[in-house]
N, C-alpha and C positions, 0 to 999 in steps of 0.2 A: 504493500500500500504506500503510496505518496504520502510525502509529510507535506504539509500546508503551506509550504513555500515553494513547493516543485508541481502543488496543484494551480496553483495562485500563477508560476510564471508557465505554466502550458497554459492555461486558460487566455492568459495575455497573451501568448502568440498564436492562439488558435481564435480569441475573436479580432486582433487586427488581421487575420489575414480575409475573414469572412466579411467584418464590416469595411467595404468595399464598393466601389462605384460598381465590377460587374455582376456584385447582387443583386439589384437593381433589377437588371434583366431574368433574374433568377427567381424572382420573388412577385408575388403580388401586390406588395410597395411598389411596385412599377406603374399602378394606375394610378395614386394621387400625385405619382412624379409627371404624369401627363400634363399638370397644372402649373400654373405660376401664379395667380391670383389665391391670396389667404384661405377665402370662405369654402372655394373651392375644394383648395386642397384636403382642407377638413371635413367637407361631405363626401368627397370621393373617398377618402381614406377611410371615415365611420363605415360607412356602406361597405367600399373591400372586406375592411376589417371582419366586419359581421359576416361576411359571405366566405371567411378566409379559413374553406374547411374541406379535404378532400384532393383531387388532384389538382396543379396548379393550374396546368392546361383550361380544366372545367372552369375552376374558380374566376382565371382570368377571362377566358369567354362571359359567362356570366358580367362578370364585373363590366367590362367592355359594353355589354350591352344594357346594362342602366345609363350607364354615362351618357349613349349615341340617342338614349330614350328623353336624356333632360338636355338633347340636343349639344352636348360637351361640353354646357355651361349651367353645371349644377345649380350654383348660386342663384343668377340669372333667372331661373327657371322654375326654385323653388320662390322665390321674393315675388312673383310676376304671377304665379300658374293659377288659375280659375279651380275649384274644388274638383269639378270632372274631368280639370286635365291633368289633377293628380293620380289620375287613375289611370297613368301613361303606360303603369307594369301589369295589366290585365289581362296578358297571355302567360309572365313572364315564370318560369320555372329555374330552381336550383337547387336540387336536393331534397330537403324538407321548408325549404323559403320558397314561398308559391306567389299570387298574384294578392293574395288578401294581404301576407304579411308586409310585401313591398307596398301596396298601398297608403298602408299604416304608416310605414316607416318613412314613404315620401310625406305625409301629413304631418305625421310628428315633426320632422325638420323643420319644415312650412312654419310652424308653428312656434318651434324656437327662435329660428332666425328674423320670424316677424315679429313675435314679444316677447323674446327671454334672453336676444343679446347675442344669440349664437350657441354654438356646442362650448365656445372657450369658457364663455360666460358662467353656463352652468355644472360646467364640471370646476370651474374655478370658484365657485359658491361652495360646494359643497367642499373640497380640499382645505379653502378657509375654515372650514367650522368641524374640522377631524383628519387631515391628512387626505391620501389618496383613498383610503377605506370609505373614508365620508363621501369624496366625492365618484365616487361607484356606484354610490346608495340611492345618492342625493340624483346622480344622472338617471339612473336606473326610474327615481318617482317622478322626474319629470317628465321622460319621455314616453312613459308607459299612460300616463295622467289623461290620455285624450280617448279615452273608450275603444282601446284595443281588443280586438277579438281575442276571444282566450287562447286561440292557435298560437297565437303571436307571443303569448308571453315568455315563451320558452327560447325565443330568439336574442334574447336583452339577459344577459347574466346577472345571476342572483346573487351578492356574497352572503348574505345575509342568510341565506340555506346552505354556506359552505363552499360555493361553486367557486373556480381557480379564477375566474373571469379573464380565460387566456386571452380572446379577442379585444376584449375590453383594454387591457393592460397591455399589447401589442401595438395599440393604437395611442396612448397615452406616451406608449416610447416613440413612436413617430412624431405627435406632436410635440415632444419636450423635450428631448434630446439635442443640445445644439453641437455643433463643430465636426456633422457624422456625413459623410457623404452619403450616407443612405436615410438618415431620420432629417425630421427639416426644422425644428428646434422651434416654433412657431409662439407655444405658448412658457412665457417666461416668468409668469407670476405662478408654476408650479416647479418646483426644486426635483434637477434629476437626483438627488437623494433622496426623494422620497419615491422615488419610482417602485413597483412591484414588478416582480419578474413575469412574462409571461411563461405559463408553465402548462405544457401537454406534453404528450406520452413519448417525443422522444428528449425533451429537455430533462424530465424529471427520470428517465431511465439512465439517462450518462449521468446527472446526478447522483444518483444513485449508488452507481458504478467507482465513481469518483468519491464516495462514502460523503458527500453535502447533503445529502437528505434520506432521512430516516424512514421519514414516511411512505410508505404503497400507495395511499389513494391519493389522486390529483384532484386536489380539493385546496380549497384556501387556507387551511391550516399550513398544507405545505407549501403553498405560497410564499408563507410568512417564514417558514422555516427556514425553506433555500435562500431567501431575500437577505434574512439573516444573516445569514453563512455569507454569501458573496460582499455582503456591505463590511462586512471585515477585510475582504479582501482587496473592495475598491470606495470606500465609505461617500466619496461625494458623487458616484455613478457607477452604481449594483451592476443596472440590469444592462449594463457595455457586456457583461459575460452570455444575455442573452445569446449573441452571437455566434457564440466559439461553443456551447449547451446544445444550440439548436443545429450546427455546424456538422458537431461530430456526429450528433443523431442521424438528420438525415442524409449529409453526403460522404458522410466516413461506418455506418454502419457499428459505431465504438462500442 
């Protein structure tokens, strides 16, 4: 077994070699890089993120084809769109995300960005009043808040029942991570020290492996656990090890 200094320096050369301009192409971060405009970036990115489950191939189709639906200009589209032209995803299938829940989830935006300041806003509300935990909870009740079909509710991560809230927490590293050639550091009133790891089945099994996490179930506990463990190792920016975790899972097989 590695002592804690020989995990610590693989770890560092295994996420600077991943976090990398040709992830980019590698990853379904590649659709909110399609953007240059803030608001943008940030709906494209919410939406991938949610969608970001299965082969990349699919996901990116999928994703691709919201975007060409809100005409390439998210923003634009949700600020502007008449109530039944939010219902632009009414063939639109992806996996278990079908045409109701895109629906919902174009409305719910619609609905932030026209009274609540945006996505930064309200996850920025709740991080003020508890850290990143709060603001999960706190996004979680806003966006759910507009009479969501019960299908739907299983699309928005719960931490509050334990769940890892990988996508959630995937997308929090995209927006607040600055100086990453792959994250685009956007929102700056939340501390990448306070970040959560995102954690699925192949981050928390090299975890594992690597003896940072104790825990079997990928659940929020372990979350906290591995986040732990890595904030010793890089305490003003944990989840930089996302990279070189998620790295060895899927393209090294570790």
């Amino acid at each position: 077994m590695f002592n804690p200094d020989e995990i610590r320096d693989f770890l560092n050369e295994k996420a600077s070699f991943y976090e990398a301009r040709w992830f980019i192409d590698e990853d379904p971060v590649q659709i909110p890089h399609l953007f240059t405009k803030k608001e943008d970036i940030e709906i494209a990115g919410f939406l991938t993120a949610t969608l970001a489950w299965g082969q990349r191939r699919m996901i990116l189709k999928a994703c691709r084809q919201l975007m060409e639906r809100m005409d390439m200009s998210p923003f634009d589209f949700l600020m502007n769109a008449a109530d039944n032209e939010l219902q632009v995803a009414d063939d639109f299938v992806y996996r278990t995300f079908n045409s109701i829940d895109a629906t919902y989830f174009l409305k719910s935006l619609a609905h932030i960005y026209r009274e609540k300041a945006g996505l930064q806003a309200v996850f920025s509300h709740g991080y003020r009043h508890g850290g990143v935990a709060e603001a999960l909870i706190h996004f979680r009740q806003v966006f759910m808040s507009f009479g969501p079909p019960d299908r739907t509710n299983k699309h928005v991560a719960n931490i509050l029942k334990n769940s890892s809230a990988k996508r959630l927490n995937m997308y929090l590293r995209w927006m607040v991570r600055t100086n990453s050639p792959v994250d685009f550091g956007l929102w700056t009133d939340i501390l990448m020290s306070d970040l959560l790891i995102p954690l699925d089945v192949h981050v928390g099994r090299v975890a594992q492996q690597l003896g940072l996490l104790s825990r079997k179930q990928q659940d929020f506990k372990a979350v906290r656990e591995l986040t732990d463990k890595l904030v010793e190792f890089r305490p003003q920016d944990p989840v930089f090890y996302d990279y070189a975790l998620f790295g060895l899972g899927v393209y090294e097989n570790f």
